[in-house]
N, C-alpha and C positions, 0 to 999 in steps of 0.2 A: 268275661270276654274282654276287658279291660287293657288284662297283661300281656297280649299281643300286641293290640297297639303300642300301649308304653314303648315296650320292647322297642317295637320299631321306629318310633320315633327316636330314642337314644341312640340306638344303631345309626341313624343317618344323620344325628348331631354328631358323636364321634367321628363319622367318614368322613364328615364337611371339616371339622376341625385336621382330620386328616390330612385332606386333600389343601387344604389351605398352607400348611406345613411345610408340606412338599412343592408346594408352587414357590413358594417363598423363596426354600434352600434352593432348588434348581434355578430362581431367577440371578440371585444370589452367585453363584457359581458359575453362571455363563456369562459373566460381566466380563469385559475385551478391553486389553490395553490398548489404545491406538498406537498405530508405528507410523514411522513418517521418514520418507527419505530425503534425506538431504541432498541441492543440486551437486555434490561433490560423491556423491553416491553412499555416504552411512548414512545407517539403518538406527532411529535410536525408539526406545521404547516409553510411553505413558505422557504425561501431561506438565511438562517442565515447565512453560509459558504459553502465554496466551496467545504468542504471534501464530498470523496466517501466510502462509508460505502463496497463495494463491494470488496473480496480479490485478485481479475485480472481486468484488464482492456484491450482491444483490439482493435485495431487500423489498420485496413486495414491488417488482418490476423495477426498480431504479439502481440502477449498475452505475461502480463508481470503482477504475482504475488507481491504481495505486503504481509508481516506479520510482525506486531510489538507484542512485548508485554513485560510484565516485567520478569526479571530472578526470578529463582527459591530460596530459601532460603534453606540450612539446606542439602546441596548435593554440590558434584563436578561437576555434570553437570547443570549451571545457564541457559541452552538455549538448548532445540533443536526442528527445523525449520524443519518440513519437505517440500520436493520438491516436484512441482505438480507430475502427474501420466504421465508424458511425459519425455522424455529427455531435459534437459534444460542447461542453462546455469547460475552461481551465478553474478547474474551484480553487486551488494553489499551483503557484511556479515558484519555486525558491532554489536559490543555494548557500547552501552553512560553509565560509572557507576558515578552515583552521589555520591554517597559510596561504595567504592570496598568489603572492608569486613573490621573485625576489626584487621586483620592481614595480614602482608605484603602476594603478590601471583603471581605467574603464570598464566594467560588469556592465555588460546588456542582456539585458533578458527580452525576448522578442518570438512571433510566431513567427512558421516561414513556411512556405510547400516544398523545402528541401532540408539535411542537415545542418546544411553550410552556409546558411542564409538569416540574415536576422532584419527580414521585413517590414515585421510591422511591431514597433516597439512597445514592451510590456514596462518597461523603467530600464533604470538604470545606473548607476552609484560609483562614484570614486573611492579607489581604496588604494590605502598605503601600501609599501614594500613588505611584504613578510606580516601582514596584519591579518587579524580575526573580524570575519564581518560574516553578515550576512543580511540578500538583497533579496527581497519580495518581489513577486509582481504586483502591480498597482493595479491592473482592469482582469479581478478575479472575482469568482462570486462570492469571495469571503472575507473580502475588504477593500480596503483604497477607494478608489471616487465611486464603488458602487456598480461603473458599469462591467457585466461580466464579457471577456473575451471569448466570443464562439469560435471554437477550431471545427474547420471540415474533415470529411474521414482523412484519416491518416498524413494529418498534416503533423508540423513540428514544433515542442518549444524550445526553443536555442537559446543556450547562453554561453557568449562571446566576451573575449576578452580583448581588450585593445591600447596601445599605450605604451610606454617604457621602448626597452629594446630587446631584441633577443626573442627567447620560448619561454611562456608561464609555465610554470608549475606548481598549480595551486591543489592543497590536499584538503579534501572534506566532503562533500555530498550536494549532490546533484538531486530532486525530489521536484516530481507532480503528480495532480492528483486531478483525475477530468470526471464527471460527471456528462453519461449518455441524455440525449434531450429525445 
């Protein structure tokens, strides 16, 4: 009476090794490229880089805004960032100028409750005619004197240009990054 059981115990080793097979190949097989579209509207397919397209990211409740983009031409205000709709804090303010403008300037980087306001100053740096710089804030939570500059909801960080004659036209990148409190 033996060789039924055997039996049957084989039988449902076989099935398990079966069954395991086919789980495997089906997992296998329904794997998904992601697609992602671009704000210009193409569609591109799988895992090129690691960038995140999204303007916060969140991690175990602490949300932290990310905005870059380029300065403005043709005005004294080249940037302004606004803050999410929470109270936050400025973790970076910076801008990279690959060419400041064609005449020497004044870089202020500053909070404000408008775009066009440069309030309450975060630094601020002299740059030459047609030069490569780039100017920090000083009251970030990620360096300078330590103290972090808290922004109210949807307040702004501006940075202005001042000096010389005429319109700037400085090319390069405008970047902050705030953390929700």
């Amino acid at each position: 009476m033996n060789k039924p059981s055997n039996l049957g115990a084989v039988m449902g080793i076989v099935l398990s090794i079966c069954l395991s097979m086919i789980a495997i190949i089906s997992v296998n097989s329904l794997r998904t490229v992601p697609q992602v579209i671009s704000q210009d509207g193409k569609i591109s397919y799988g895992g090129t880089s690691p960038e995140v397209s999204s303007p916060y990211f969140s991690i175990n409740g602490i949300t932290q805004w990310y905005w870059s983009g380029a300065p403005k031409t043709s005005t004294t205000t080249v940037c302004a960032i606004q803050s999410p709709t929470s109270t936050s804090t400025l973790v970076t303010g910076s801008i990279r100028l690959t060419v400041s403008s064609t005449t020497a300037s004044t870089v202020t980087l500053a909070k404000a409750s408008t775009a066009y306001a440069t309030t309450t100053s975060l630094g601020s740096a002299s740059v030459s005619a047609n030069a490569q710089a780039t100017v920090v804030s000083l009251k970030t939570a990620a360096g300078g004197d330590g103290l972090s500059e808290t922004f109210g909801p949807s307040q702004w960080f501006v940075v202005g240009m001042a000096g010389g004659i005429g319109n700037f036209s400085p090319t390069g990148r405008c970047t902050a990054v705030f953390r929700e409190l």
